[in-house]
BAGUMI-975462 format. One record per residue (C-alpha): residue in one letter; y negated, x, z. Coordinates in steps of 0.05 Angstrom, whole numbers, plus 32768, in hexadecimal, padded with zeros to 4 digits. Layout:
N
+------+------+------+------+
: resn :   py :   px :   pz :
+------+------+------+------+
:    A :    Y :    X :    Z :
...
+------+------+------+------+
END
This chain:
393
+------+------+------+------+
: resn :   py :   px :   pz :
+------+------+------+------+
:    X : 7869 : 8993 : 7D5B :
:    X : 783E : 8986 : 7D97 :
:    X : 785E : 89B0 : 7DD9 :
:    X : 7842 : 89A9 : 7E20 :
:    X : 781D : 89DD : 7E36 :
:    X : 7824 : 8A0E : 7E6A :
:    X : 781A : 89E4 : 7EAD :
:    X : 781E : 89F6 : 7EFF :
:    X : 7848 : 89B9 : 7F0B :
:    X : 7886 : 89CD : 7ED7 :
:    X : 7893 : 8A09 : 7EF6 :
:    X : 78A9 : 89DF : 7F41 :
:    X : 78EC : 89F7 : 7F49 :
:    X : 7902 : 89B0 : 7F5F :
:    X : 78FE : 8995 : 7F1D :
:    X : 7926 : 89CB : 7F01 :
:    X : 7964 : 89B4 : 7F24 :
:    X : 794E : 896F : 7F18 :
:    X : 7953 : 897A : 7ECB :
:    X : 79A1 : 89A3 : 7ED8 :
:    X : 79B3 : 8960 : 7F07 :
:    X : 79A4 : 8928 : 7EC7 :
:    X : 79BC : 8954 : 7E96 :
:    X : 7990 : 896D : 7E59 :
:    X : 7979 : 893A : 7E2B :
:    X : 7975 : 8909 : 7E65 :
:    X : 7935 : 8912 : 7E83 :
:    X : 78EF : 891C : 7E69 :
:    X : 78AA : 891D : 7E83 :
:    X : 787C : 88DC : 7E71 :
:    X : 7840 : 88BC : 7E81 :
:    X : 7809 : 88DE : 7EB2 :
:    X : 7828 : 8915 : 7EB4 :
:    X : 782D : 892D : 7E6B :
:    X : 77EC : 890C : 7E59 :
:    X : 77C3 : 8932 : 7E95 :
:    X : 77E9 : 8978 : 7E84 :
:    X : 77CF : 8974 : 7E36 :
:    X : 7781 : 8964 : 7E56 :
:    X : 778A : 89A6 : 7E87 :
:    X : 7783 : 897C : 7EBC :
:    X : 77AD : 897B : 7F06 :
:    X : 77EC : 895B : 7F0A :
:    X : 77FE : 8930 : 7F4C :
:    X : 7832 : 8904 : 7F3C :
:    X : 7872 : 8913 : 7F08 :
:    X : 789C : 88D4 : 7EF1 :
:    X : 78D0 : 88E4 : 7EBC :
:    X : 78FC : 88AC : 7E8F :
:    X : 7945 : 88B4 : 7E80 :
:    X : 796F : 888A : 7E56 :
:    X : 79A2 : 8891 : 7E92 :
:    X : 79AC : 884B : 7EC0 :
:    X : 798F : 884B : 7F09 :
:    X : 79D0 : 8853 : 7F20 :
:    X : 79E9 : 888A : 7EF6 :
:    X : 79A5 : 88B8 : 7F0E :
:    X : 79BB : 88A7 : 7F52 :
:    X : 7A03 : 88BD : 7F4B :
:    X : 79E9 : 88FD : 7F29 :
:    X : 79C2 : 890F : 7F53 :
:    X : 79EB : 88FB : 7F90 :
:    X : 7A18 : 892B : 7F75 :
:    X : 79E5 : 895E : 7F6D :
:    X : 79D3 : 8963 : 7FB2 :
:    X : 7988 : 893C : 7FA5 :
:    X : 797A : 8905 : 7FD2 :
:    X : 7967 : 88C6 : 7FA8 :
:    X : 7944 : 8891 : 7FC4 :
:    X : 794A : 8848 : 7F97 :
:    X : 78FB : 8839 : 7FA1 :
:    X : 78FA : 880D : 7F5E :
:    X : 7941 : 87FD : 7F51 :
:    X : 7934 : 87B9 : 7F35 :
:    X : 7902 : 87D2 : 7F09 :
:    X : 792F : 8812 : 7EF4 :
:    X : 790B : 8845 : 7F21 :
:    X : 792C : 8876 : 7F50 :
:    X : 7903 : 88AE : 7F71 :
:    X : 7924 : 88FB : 7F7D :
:    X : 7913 : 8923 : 7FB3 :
:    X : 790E : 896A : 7F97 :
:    X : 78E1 : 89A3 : 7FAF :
:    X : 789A : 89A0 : 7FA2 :
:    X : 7895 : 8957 : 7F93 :
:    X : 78BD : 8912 : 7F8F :
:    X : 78BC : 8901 : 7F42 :
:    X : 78D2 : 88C4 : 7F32 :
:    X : 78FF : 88AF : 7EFA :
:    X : 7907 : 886E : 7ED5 :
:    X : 793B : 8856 : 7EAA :
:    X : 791C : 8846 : 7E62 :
:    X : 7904 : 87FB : 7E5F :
:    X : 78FB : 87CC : 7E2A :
:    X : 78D3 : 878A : 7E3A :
:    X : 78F7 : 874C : 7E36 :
:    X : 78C0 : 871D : 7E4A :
:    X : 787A : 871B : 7E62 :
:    X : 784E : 86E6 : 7E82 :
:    X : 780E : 8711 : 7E80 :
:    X : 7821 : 871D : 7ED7 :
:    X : 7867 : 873E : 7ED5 :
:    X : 78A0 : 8755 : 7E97 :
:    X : 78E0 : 8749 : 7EA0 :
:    X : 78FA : 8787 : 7E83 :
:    X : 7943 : 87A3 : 7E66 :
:    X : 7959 : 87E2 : 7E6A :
:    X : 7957 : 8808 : 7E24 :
:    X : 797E : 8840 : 7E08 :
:    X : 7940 : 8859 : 7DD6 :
:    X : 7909 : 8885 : 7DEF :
:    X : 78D8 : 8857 : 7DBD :
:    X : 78EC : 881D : 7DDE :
:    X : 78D8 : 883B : 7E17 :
:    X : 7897 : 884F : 7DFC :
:    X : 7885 : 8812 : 7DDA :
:    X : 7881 : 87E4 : 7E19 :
:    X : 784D : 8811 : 7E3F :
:    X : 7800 : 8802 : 7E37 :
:    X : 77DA : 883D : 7E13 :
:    X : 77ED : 8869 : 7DE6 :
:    X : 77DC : 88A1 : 7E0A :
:    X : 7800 : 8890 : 7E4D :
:    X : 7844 : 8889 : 7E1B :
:    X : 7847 : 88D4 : 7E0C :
:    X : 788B : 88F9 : 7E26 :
:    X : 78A4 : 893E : 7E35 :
:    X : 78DE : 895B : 7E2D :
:    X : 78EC : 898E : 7E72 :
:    X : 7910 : 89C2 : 7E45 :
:    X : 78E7 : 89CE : 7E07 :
:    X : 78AE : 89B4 : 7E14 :
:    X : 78A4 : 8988 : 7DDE :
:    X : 7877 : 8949 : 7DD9 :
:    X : 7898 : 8908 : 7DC3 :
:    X : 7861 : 88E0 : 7DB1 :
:    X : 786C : 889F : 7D88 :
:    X : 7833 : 8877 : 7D83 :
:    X : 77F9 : 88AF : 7D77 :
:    X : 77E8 : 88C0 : 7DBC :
:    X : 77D6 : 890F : 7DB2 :
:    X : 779F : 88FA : 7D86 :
:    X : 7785 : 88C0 : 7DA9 :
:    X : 7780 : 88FB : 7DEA :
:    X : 7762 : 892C : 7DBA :
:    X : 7725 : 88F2 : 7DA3 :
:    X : 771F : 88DC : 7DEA :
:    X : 773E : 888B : 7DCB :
:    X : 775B : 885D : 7E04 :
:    X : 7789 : 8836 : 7DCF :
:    X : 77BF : 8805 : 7DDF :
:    X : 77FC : 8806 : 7DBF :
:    X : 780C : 87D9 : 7D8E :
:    X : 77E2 : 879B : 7D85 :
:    X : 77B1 : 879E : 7DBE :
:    X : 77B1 : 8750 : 7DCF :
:    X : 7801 : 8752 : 7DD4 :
:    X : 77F5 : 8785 : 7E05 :
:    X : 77CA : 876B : 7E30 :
:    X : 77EF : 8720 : 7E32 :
:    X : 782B : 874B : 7E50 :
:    X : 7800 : 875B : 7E8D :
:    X : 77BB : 874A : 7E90 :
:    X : 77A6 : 8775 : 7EBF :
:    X : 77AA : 87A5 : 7E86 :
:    X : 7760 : 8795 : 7E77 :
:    X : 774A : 87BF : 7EB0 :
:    X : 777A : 87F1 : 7EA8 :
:    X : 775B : 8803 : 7E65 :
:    X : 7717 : 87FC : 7E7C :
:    X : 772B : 8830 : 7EB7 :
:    X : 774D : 885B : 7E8D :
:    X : 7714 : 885D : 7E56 :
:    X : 76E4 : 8870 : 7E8E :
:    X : 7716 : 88AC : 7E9D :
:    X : 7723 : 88C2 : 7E5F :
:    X : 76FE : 8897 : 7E25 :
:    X : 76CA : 88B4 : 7DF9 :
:    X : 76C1 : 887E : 7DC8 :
:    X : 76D5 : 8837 : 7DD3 :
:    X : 770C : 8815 : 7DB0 :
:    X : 76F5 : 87DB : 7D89 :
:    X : 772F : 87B1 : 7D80 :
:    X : 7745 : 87C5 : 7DCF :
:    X : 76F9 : 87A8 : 7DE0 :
:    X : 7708 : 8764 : 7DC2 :
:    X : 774F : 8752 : 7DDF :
:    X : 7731 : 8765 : 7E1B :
:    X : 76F3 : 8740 : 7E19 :
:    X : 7714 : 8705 : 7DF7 :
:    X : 7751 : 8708 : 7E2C :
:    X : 771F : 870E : 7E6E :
:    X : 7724 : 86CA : 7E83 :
:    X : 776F : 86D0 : 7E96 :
:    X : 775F : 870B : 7ECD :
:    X : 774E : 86CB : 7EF5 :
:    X : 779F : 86B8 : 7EFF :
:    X : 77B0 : 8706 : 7F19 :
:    X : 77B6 : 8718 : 7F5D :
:    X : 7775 : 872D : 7F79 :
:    X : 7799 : 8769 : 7F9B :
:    X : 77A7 : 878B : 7F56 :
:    X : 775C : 877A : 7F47 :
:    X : 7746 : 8798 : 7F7E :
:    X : 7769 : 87D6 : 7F7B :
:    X : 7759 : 87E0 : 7F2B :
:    X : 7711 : 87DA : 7F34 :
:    X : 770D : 8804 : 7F72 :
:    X : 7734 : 8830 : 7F44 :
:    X : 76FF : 8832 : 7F10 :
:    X : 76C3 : 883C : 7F45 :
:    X : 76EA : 887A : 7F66 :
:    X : 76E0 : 88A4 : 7F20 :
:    X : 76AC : 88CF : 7F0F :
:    X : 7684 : 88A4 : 7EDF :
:    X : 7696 : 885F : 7EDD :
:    X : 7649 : 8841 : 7ED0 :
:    X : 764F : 883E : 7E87 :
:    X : 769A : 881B : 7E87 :
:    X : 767B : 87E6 : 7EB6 :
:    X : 7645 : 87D7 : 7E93 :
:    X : 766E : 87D3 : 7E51 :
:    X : 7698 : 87A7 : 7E70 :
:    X : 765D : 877C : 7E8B :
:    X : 7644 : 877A : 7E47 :
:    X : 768A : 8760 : 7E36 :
:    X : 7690 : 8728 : 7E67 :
:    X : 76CA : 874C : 7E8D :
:    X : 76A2 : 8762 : 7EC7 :
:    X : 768F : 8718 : 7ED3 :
:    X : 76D2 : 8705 : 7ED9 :
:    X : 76E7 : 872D : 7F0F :
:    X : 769E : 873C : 7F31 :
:    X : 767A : 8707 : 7F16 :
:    X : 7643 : 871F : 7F5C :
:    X : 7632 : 875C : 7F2A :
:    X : 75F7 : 8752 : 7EFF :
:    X : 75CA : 877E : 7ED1 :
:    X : 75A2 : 8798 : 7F09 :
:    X : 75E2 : 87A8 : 7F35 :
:    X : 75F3 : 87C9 : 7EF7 :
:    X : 75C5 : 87F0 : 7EF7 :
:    X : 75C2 : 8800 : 7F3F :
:    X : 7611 : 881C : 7F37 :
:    X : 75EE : 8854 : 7F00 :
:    X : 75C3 : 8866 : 7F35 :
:    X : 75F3 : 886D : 7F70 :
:    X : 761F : 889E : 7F45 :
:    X : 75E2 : 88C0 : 7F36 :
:    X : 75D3 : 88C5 : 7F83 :
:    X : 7615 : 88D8 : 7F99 :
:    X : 760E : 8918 : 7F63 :
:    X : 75CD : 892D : 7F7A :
:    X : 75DE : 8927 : 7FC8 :
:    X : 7620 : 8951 : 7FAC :
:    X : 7643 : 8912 : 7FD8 :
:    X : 7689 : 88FC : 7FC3 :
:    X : 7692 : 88C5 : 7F98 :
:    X : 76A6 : 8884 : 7FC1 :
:    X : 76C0 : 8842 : 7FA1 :
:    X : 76A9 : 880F : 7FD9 :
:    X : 7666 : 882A : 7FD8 :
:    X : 765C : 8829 : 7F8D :
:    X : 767F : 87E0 : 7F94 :
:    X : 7643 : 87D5 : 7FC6 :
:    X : 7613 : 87E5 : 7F8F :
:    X : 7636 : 87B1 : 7F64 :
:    X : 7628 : 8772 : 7F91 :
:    X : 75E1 : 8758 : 7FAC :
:    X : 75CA : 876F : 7FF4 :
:    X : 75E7 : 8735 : 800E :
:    X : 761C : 8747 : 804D :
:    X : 7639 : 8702 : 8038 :
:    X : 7640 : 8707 : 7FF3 :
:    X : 7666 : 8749 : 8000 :
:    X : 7690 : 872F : 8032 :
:    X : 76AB : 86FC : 7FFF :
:    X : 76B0 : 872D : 7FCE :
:    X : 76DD : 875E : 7FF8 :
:    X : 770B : 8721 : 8011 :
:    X : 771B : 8711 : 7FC6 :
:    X : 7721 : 8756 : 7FB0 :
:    X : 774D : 875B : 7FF4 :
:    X : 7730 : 8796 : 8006 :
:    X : 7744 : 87B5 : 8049 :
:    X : 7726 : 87A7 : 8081 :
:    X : 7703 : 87F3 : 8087 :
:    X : 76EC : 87E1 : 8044 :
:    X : 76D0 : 87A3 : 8053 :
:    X : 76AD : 87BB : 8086 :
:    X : 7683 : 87EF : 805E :
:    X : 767A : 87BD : 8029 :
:    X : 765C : 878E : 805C :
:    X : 7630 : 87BE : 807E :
:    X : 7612 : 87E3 : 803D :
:    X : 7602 : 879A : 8026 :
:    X : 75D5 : 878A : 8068 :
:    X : 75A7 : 87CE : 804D :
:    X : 755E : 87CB : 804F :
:    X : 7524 : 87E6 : 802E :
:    X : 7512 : 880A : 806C :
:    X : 755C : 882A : 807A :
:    X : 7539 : 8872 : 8057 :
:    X : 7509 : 8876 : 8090 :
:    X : 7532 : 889B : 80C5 :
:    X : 7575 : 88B2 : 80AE :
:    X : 7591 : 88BD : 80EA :
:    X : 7574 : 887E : 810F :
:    X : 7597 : 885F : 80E6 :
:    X : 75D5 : 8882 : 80ED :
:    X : 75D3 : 8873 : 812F :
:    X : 75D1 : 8829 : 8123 :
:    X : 7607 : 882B : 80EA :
:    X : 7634 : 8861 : 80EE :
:    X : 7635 : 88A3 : 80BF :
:    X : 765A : 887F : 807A :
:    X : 7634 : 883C : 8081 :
:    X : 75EF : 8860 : 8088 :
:    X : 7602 : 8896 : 8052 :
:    X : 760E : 885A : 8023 :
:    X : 75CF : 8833 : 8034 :
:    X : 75B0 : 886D : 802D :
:    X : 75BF : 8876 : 7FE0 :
:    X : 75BB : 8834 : 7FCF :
:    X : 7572 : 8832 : 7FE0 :
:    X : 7558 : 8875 : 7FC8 :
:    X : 755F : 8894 : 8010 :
:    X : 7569 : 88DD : 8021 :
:    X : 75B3 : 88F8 : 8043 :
:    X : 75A1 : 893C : 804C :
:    X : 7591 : 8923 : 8094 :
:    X : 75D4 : 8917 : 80A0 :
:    X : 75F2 : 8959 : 8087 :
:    X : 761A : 8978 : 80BF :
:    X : 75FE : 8943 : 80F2 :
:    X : 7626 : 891E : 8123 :
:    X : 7612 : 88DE : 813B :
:    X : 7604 : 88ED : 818E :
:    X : 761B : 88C4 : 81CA :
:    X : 75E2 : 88A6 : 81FA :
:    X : 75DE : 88E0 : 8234 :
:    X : 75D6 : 88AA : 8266 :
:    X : 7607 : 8876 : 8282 :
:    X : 75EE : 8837 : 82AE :
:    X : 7613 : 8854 : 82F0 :
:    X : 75DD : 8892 : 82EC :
:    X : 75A7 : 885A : 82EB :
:    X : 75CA : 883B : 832E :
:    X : 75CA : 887D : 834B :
:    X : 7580 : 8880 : 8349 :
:    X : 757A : 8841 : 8369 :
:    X : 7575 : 880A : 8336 :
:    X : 75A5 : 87CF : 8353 :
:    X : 75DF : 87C2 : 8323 :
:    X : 75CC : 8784 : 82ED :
:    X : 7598 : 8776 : 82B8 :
:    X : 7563 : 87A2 : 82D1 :
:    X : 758F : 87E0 : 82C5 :
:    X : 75A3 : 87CC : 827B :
:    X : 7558 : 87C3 : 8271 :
:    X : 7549 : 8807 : 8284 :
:    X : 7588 : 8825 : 8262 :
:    X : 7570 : 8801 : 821F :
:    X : 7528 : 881B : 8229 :
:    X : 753D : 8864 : 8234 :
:    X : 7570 : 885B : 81F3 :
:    X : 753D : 883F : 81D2 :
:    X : 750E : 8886 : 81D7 :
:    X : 7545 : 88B4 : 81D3 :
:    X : 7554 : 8896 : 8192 :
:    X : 750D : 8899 : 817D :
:    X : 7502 : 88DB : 818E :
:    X : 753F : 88F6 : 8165 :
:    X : 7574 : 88FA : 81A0 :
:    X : 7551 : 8930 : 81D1 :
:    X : 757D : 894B : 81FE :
:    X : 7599 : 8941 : 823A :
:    X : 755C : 895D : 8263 :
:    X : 752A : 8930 : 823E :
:    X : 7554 : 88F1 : 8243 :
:    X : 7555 : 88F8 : 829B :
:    X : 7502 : 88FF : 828A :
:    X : 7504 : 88C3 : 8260 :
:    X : 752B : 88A4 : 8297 :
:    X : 74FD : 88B8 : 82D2 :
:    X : 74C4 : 889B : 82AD :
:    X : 74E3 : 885C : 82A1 :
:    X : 74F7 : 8856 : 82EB :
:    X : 74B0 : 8869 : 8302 :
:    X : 7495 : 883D : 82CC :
:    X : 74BA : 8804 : 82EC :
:    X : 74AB : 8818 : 833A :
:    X : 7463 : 880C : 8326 :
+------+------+------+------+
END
């Protein structure tokens, strides 16, 4: 009998009285949570299932002192405030129907039931609070322990519940996959096409999803290969590809975090427009937009002067320009972009009537402080007396 191992995140004394609140028997740990603590790795988030109705968890727990908030009620989820965390807890669900968008879903009595609508096996793995022990119906231990993304059931019934479950297994392959499922490869390369009807908001924030882990080259250029990447970025070609491998590679080397919009940005053409239309379909924020934008409009030349160019773009937009073309960051290690040590009112004061003239000059004397890496203060007044005498002559 599999147990769950020793983990930080059990030991919260919130959960605890959460457990004595539902009663034993009621509650148990599933999804993220369980699957994360038998890979060793950090826990965040803690959801729990319980064959108890929304509003029985709220009436226990009302009368356990625990302030529960009905964040999900429709869909059977109510969240507990409890020291060290909110977990929340949904009522077990079976699927009704399915239009490959949204389920309408029943609640369930049967902790299978429960398990057998959910996507992979190894996302379907449960926890009991008490003993420890791993409830695990479908084979999910050993698809964790051989490093298999596997859906339950028969993979091209469980994608036509929810399509977007294409990119969810491509994401989670790329997090924890080793070696590819073959029959979850076909549904989802024979099911692509119907990404097209989603919302582009859940696109969006599944492939940013993917590009935010540590290595998600290979999965994007399996799913290239596939014909899933053209569905959803049909910008991104072999060479863009390629160009993604060698961002990650970048971002490793410089020892820079791993950002999604810039390895997005190595997925479409240098082509500010392009990008632009890219972003508003993915509907990426407007921050996000505008760093997809500006790393398209790089140049071959952007490596010259790191900090030039800094100065023209900002710190993230040059950074990313910067690996996209084979430039070097260390430059801009511990630098802050400077402000211009000269306004046009000190120009006035030396006797330069207020209009064109005096933005002239102030370009001009920008111009050389910028070229001469941002001397100080002292050398920008002798940039400025040379201008002025340069003009008096």
């Amino acid at each position: 009998m599999a147990e769950l191992p020793h983990a930080e995140w059990t030991a919260r004394p919130g959960l605890a009285r959460l457990v004595d609140a539902l009663g034993h028997g009621n509650l148990r740990w599933v999804g993220g949570a369980v699957r994360d603590t038998l890979l060793g790795s950090p826990v965040q988030d803690i959801d729990a299932a319980t064959p108890l109705t929304p509003d029985g968890v709220i009436e226990r727990l009302d009368g356990a002192g625990i302030r529960a908030i009905p964040t999900g009620i429709d869909h059977g989820t109510v969240t507990a405030l409890v020291e060290g965390g909110n977990v929340e807890i949904t009522t077990l669900r079976k699927d009704v129907s399915t239009d490959g968008r949204r389920a309408t879903v029943a609640f369930a009595s049967e902790w299978q039931d429960d398990a057998a609508r959910r996507d992979f096996t190894i996302n379907a793995l449960y926890a009991d609070p008490t003993t420890g022990e791993i409830f695990d119906y479908f084979g999910g231990v050993d698809d964790l322990a051989a490093g298999r993304v596997r859906f339950i059931g028969d993979a091209r019934q469980r994608i036509r519940e929810d399509y977007l479950r294409i990119l969810r297994y491509f994401r989670f392959h790329a997090r924890f996959g080793d070696t590819p499922d073959a029959e979850a490869e076909a549904a989802c390369a024979e099911l692509a096409p119907s990404l097209k009807g989603l919302s582009r908001e859940r696109v969006g924030w599944e492939l940013i999803g993917l590009l935010a882990l540590a290595s998600p080259a290979p999965t994007i250029a399996r799913m290239r290969q596939l014909g899933v990447l053209q569905v959803i970025l049909p910008e991104a070609g072999s060479r863009e590809v390629d160009k993604l491998a060698d961002v990650v590679a970048a971002e490793r080397v410089s020892r820079v975090p791993a950002d999604p919009v810039r390895r997005l940005a190595a997925l479409l053409p240098p082509v500010p427009a392009v990008a632009e239309s890219a972003a508003a379909r993915l509907r990426l924020s407007r921050s996000q937009r505008h760093r997809l934008s500006c790393a398209a409009a790089r140049e071959v030349g952007d490596g010259r002067n790191a900090r030039t160019l800094a100065w023209r773009v900002g710190i993230d937009c040059a950074t990313d320009r910067l690996l996209l073309t084979g430039g070097d960051i260390a430059p801009l290690a511990g630098w802050t972009v400077p402000e211009m040590p000269l306004k046009g009112g000190e120009i006035v004061a030396r006797g330069v009537g207020a209009g064109p003239e005096v933005a002239r000059i102030l370009r001009n004397v920008e111009a050389r402080w910028v070229a001469e890496g941002f001397p100080d203060r002292a050398r920008v007044e002798a940039i400025l007396a040379e201008e002025l005498e340069r003009r008096a002559g």
